[in-house]
DRENKEVEX-336694 format. One record per residue: x, z, y of N, C-alpha, C in turn. Coordinates in nm, 2 decimals, m for minus. Layout:
<sites>
<site n_x="X" n_z="Z" n_y="Y" ca_x="X" ca_z="Z" ca_y="Y" c_x="X" c_z="Z" c_y="Y"/>
...
</sites>
This chain:
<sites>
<site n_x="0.08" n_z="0.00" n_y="m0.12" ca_x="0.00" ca_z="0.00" ca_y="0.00" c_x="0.09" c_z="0.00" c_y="0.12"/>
<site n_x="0.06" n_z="m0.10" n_y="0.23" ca_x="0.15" ca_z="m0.07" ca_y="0.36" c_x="0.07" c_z="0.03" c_y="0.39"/>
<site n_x="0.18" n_z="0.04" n_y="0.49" ca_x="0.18" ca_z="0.17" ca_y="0.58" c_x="0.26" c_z="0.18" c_y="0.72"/>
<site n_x="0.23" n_z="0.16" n_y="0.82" ca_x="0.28" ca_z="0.10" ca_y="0.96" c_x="0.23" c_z="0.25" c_y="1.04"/>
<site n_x="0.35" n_z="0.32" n_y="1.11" ca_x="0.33" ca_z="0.43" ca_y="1.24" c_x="0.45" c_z="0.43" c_y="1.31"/>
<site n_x="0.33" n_z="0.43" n_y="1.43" ca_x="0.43" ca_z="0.41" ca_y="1.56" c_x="0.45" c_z="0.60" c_y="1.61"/>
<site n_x="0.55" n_z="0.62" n_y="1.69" ca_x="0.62" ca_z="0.72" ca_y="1.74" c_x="0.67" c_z="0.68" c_y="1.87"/>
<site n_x="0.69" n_z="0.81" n_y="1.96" ca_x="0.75" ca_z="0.78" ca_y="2.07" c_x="0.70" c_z="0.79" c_y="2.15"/>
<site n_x="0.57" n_z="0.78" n_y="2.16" ca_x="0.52" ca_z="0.78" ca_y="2.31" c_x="0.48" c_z="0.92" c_y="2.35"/>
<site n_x="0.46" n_z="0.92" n_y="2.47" ca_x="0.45" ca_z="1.05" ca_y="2.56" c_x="0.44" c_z="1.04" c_y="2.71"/>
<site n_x="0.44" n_z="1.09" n_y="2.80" ca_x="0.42" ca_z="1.13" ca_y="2.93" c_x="0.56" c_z="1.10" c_y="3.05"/>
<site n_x="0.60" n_z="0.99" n_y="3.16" ca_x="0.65" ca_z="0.99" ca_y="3.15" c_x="0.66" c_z="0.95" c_y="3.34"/>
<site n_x="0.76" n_z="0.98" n_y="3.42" ca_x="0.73" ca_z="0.96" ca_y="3.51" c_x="0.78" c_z="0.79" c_y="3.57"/>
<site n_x="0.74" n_z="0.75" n_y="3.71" ca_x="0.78" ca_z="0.63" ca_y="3.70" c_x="0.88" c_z="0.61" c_y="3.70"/>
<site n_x="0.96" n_z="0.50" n_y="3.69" ca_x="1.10" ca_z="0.47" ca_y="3.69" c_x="1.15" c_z="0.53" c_y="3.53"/>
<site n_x="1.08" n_z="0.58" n_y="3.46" ca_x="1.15" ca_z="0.68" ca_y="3.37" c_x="1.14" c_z="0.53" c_y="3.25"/>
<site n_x="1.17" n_z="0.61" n_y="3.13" ca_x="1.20" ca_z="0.54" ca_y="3.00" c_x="1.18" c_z="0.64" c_y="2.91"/>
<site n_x="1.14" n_z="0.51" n_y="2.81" ca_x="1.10" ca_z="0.57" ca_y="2.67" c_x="1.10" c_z="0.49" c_y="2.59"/>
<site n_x="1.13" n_z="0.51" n_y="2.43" ca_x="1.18" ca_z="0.44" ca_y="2.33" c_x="1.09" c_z="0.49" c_y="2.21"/>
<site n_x="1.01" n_z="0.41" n_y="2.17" ca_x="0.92" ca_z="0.36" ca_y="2.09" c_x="0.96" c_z="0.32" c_y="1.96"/>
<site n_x="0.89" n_z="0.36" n_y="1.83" ca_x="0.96" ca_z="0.37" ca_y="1.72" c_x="0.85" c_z="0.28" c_y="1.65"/>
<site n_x="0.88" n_z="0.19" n_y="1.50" ca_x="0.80" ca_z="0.20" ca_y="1.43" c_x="0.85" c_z="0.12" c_y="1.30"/>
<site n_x="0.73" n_z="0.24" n_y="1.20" ca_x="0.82" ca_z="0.24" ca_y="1.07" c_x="0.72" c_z="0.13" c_y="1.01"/>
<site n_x="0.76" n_z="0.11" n_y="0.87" ca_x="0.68" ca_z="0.04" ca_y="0.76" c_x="0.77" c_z="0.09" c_y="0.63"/>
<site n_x="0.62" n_z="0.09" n_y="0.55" ca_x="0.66" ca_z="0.12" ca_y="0.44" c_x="0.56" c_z="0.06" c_y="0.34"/>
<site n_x="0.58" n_z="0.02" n_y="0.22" ca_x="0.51" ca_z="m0.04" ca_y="0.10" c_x="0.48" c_z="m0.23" c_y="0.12"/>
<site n_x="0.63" n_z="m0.28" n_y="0.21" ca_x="0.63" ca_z="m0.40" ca_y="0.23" c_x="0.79" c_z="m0.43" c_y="0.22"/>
<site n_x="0.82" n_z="m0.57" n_y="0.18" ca_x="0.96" ca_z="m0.57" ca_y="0.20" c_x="1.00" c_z="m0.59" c_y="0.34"/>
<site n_x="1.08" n_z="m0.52" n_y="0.43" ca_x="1.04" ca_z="m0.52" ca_y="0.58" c_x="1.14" c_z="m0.65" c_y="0.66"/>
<site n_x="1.25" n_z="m0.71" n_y="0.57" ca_x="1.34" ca_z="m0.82" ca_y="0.62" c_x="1.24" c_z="m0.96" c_y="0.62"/>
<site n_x="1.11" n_z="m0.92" n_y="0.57" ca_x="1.06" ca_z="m1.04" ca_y="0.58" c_x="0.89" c_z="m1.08" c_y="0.65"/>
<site n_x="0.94" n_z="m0.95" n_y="0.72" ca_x="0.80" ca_z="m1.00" ca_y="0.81" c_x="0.83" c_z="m0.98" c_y="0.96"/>
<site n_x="0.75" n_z="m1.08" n_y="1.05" ca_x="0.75" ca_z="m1.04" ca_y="1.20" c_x="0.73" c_z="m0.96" c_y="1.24"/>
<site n_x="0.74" n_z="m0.88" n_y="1.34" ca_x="0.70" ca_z="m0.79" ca_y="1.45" c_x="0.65" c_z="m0.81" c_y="1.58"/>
<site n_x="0.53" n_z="m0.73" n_y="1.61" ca_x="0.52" ca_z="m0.72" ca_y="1.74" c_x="0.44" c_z="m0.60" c_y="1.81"/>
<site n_x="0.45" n_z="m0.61" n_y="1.91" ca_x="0.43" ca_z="m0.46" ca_y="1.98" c_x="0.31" c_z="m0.52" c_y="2.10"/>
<site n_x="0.19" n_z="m0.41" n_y="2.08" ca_x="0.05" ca_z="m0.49" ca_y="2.16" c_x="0.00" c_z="m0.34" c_y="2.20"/>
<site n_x="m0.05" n_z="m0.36" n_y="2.35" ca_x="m0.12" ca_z="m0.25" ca_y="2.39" c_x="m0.24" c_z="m0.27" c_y="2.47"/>
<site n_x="m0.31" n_z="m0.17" n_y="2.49" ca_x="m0.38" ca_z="m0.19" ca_y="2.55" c_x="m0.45" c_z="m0.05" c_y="2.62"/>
<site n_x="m0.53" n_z="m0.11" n_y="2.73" ca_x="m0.52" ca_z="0.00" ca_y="2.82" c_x="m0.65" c_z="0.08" c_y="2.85"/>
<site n_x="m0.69" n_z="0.13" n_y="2.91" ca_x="m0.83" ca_z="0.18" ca_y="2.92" c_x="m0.90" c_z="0.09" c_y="3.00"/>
<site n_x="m1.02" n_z="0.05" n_y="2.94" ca_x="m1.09" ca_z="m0.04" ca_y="2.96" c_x="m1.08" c_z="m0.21" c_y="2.98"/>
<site n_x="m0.93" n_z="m0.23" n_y="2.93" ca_x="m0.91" ca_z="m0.35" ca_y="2.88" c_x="m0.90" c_z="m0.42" c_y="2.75"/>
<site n_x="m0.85" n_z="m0.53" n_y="2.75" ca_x="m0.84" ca_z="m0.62" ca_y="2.59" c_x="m0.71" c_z="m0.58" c_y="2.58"/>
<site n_x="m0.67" n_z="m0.56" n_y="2.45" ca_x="m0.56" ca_z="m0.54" ca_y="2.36" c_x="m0.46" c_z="m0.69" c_y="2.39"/>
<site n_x="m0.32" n_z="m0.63" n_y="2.47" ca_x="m0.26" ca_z="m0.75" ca_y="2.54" c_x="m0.16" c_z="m0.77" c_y="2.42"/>
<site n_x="m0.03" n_z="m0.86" n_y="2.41" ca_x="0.08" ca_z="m0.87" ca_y="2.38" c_x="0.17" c_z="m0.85" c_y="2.44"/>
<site n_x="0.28" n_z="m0.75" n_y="2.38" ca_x="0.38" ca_z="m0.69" ca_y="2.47" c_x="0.50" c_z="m0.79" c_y="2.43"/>
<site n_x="0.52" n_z="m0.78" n_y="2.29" ca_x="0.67" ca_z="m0.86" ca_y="2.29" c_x="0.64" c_z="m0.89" c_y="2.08"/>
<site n_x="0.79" n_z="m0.97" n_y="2.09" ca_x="0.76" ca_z="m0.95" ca_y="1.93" c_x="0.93" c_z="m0.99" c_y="1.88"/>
<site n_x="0.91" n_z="m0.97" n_y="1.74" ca_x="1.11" ca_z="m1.05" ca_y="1.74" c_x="1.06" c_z="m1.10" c_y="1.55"/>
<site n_x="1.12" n_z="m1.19" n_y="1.53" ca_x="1.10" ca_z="m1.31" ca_y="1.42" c_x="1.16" c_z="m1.20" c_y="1.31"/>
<site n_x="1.10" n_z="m1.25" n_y="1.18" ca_x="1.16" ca_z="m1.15" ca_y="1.05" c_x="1.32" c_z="m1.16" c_y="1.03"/>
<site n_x="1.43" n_z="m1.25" n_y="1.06" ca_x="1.55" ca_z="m1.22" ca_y="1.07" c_x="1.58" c_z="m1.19" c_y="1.16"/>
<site n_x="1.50" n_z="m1.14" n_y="1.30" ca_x="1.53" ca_z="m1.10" ca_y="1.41" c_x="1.63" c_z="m1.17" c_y="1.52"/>
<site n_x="1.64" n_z="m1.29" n_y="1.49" ca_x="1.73" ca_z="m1.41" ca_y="1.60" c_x="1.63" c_z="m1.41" c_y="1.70"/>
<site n_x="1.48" n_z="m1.45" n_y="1.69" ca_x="1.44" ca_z="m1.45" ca_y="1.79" c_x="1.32" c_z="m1.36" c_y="1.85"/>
<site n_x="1.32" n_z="m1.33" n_y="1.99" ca_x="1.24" ca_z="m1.25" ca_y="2.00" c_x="1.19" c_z="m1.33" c_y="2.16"/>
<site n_x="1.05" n_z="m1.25" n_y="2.20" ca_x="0.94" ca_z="m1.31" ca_y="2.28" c_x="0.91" c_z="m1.18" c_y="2.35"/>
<site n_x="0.92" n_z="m1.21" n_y="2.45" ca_x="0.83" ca_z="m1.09" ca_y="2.59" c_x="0.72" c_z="m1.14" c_y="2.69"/>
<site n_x="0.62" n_z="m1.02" n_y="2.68" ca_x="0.53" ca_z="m1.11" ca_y="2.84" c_x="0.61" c_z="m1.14" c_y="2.93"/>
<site n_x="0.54" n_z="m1.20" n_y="3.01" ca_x="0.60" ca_z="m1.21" ca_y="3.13" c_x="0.64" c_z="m1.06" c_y="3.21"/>
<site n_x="0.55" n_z="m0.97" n_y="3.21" ca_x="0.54" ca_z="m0.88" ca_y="3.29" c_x="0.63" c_z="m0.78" c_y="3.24"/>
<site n_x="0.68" n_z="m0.80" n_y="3.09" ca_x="0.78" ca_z="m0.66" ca_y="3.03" c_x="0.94" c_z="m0.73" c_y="3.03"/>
<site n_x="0.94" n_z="m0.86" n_y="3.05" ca_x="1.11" ca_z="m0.90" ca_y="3.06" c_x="1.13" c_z="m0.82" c_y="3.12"/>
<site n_x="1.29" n_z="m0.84" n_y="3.07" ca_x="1.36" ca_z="m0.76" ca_y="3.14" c_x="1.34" c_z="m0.63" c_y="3.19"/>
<site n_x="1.22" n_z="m0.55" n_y="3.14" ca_x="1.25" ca_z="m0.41" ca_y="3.10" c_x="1.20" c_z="m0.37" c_y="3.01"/>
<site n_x="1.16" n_z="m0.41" n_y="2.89" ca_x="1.11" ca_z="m0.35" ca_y="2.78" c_x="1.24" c_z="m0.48" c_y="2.68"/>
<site n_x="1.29" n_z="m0.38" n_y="2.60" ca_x="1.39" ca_z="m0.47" ca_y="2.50" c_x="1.36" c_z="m0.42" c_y="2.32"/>
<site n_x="1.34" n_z="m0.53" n_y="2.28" ca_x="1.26" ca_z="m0.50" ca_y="2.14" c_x="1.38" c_z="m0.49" c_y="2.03"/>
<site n_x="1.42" n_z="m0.47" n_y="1.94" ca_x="1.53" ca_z="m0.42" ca_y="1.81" c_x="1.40" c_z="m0.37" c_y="1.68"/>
<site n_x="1.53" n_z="m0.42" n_y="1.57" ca_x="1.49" ca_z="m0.38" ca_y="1.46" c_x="1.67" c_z="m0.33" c_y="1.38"/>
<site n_x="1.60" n_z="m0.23" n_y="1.28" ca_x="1.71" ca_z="m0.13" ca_y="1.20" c_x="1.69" c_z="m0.15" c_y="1.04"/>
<site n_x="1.76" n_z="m0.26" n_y="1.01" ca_x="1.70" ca_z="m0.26" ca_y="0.89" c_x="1.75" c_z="m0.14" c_y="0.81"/>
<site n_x="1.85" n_z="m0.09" n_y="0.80" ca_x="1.81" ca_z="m0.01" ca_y="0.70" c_x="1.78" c_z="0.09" c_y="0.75"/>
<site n_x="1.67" n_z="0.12" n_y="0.83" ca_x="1.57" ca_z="0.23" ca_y="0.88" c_x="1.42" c_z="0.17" c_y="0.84"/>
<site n_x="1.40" n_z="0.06" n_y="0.83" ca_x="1.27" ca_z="m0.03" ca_y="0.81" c_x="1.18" c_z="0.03" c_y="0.93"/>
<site n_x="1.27" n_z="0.02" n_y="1.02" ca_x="1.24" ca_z="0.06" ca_y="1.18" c_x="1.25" c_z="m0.06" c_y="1.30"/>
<site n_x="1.15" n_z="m0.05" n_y="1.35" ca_x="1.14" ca_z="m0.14" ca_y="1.52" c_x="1.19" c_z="m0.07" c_y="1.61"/>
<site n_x="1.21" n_z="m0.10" n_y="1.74" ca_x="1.17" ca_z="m0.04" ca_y="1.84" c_x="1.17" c_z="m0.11" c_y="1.96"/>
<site n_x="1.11" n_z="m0.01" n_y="2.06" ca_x="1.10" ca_z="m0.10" ca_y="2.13" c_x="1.13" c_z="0.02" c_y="2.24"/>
<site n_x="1.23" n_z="m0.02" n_y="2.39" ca_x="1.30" ca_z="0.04" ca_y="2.46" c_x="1.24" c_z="m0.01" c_y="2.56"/>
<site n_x="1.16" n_z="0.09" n_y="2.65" ca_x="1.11" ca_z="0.05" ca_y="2.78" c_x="1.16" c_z="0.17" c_y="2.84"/>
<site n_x="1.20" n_z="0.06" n_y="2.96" ca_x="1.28" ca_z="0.13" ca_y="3.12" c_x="1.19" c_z="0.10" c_y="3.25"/>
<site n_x="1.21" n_z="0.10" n_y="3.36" ca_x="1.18" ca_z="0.13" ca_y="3.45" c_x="0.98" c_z="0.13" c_y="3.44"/>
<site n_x="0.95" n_z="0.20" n_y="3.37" ca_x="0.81" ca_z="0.25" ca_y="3.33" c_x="0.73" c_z="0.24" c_y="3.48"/>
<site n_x="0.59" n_z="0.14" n_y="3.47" ca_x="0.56" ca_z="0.16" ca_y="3.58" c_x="0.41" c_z="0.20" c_y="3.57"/>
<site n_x="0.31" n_z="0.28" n_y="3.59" ca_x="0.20" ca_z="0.31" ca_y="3.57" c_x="0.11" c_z="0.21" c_y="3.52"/>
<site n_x="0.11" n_z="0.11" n_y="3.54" ca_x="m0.01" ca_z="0.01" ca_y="3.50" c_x="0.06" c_z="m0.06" c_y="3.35"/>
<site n_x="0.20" n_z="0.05" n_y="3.32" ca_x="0.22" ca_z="0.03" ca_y="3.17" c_x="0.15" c_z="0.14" c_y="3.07"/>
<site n_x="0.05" n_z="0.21" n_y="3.17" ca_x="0.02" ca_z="0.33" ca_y="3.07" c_x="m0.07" c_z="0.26" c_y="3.00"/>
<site n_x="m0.10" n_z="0.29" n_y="2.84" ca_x="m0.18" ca_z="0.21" ca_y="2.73" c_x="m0.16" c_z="0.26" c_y="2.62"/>
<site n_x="m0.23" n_z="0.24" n_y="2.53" ca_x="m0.15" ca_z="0.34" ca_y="2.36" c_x="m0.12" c_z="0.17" c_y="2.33"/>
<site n_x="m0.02" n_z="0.15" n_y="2.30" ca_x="0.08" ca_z="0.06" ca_y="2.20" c_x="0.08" c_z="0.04" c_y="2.06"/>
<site n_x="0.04" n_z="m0.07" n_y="2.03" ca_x="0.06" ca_z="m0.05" ca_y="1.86" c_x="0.16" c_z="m0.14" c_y="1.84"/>
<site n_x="0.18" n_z="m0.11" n_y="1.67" ca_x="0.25" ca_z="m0.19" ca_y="1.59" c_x="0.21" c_z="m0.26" c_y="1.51"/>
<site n_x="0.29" n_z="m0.39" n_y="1.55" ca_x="0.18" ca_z="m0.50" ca_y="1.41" c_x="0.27" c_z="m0.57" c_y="1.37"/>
<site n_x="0.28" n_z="m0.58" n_y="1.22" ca_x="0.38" ca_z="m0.65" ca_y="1.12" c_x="0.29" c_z="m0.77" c_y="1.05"/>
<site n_x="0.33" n_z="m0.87" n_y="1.05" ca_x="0.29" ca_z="m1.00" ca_y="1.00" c_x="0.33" c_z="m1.10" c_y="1.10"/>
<site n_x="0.34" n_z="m1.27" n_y="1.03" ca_x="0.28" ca_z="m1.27" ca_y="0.89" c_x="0.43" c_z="m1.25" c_y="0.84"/>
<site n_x="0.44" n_z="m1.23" n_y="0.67" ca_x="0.26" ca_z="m1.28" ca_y="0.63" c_x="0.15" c_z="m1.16" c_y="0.63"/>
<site n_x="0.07" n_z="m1.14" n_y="0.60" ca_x="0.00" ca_z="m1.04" ca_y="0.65" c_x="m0.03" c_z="m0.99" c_y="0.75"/>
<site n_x="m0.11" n_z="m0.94" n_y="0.80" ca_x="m0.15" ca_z="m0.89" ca_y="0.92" c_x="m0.17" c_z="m0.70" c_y="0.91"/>
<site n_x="m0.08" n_z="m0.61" n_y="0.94" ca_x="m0.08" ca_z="m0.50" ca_y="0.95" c_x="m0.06" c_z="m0.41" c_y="1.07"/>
<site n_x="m0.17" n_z="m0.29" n_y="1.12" ca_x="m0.14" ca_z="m0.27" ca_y="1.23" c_x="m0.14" c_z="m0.09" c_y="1.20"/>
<site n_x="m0.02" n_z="m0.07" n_y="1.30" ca_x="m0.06" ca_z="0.08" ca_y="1.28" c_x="m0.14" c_z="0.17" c_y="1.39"/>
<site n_x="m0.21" n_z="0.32" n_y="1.37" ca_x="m0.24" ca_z="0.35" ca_y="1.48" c_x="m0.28" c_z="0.39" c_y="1.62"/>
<site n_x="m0.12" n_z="0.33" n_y="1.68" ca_x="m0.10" ca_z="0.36" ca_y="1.81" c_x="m0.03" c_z="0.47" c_y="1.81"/>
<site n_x="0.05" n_z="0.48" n_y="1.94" ca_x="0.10" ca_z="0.56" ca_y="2.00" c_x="0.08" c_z="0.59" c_y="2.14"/>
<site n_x="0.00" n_z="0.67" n_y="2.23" ca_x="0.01" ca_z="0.71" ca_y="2.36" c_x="0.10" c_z="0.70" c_y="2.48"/>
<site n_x="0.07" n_z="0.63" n_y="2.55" ca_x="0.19" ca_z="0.65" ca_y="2.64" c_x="0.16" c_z="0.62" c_y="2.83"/>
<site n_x="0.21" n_z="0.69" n_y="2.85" ca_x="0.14" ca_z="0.74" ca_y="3.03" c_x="0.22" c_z="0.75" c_y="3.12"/>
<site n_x="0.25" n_z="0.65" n_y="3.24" ca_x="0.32" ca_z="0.68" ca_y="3.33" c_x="0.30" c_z="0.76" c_y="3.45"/>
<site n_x="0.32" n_z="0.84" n_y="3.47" ca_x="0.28" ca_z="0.90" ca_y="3.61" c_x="0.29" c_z="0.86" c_y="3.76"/>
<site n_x="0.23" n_z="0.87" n_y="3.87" ca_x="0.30" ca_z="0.80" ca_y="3.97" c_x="0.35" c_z="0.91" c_y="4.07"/>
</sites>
C-alpha cells in the first residue's frame, strides 16, 4: 500500500523559510514523479513545482522561481522542498503528489506566513 506524508510546515514570519519534507513508502520511489501543490483558503488547489523521476528535470510556477527550490534523497525516499523568502499569500496547506505512474497524494501540511 503507498503511503505519502508531508512534514514541515509551521508558522512563519515574512522573509523567513521553511523546508518541507515528503516521504513515500510501499512504492519504488526512483521511479516516479513528484510534485508539490497547494492551496489556499478559499481557493483551487494550484501547482507549486515538481522534478522528473531521475530528478534531471524540475518545473516551478512562475510565482515560486527562484524561491522555493525542490530536491529529492534517494536514499531517504524523501522530497523536499526549500522555501525562502516566504511571503503571506504563500500561506496554504501543501501537498504531496507522487505519480505517474499512479496518482498519490498525501495529506498536507500547514503552513502560514505572517506579515
Amino acid at each position: 500500500q503507498v503511503h505519502v506524508a508531508e512534514s514541515g510546515g509551521g508558522l512563519v514570519q515574512t522573509g523567513g523559510s521553511l523546508r518541507l519534507s515528503c516521504s513515500a513508502s510501499g512504492l519504488t520511489y526512483s521511479t516516479y514523479a513528484m510534485a508539490w501543490h497547494r492551496q489556499a483558503p478559499g481557493k483551487e488547489r494550484e501547482f507549486v513545482a515538481s522534478i522528473s523521476a531521475k530528478g534531471d528535470n524540475t518545473f516551478y510556477s512562475a510565482s515560486m522561481k527562484g524561491r522555493f527550490t525542490l530536491s529529492r534523497d534517494g536514499t531517504k525516499n524523501t522530497f523536499y522542498l526549500q522555501m525562502n523568502t516566504l511571503k503571506p499569500e504563500d500561506t496554504a496547506v501543501y501537498y504531496c503528489r507522487l505519480g505517474p505512474p499512479g496518482d498519490y497524494w498525501g495529506q498536507g501540511t500547514q503552513v502560514t506566513v505572517s506579515s
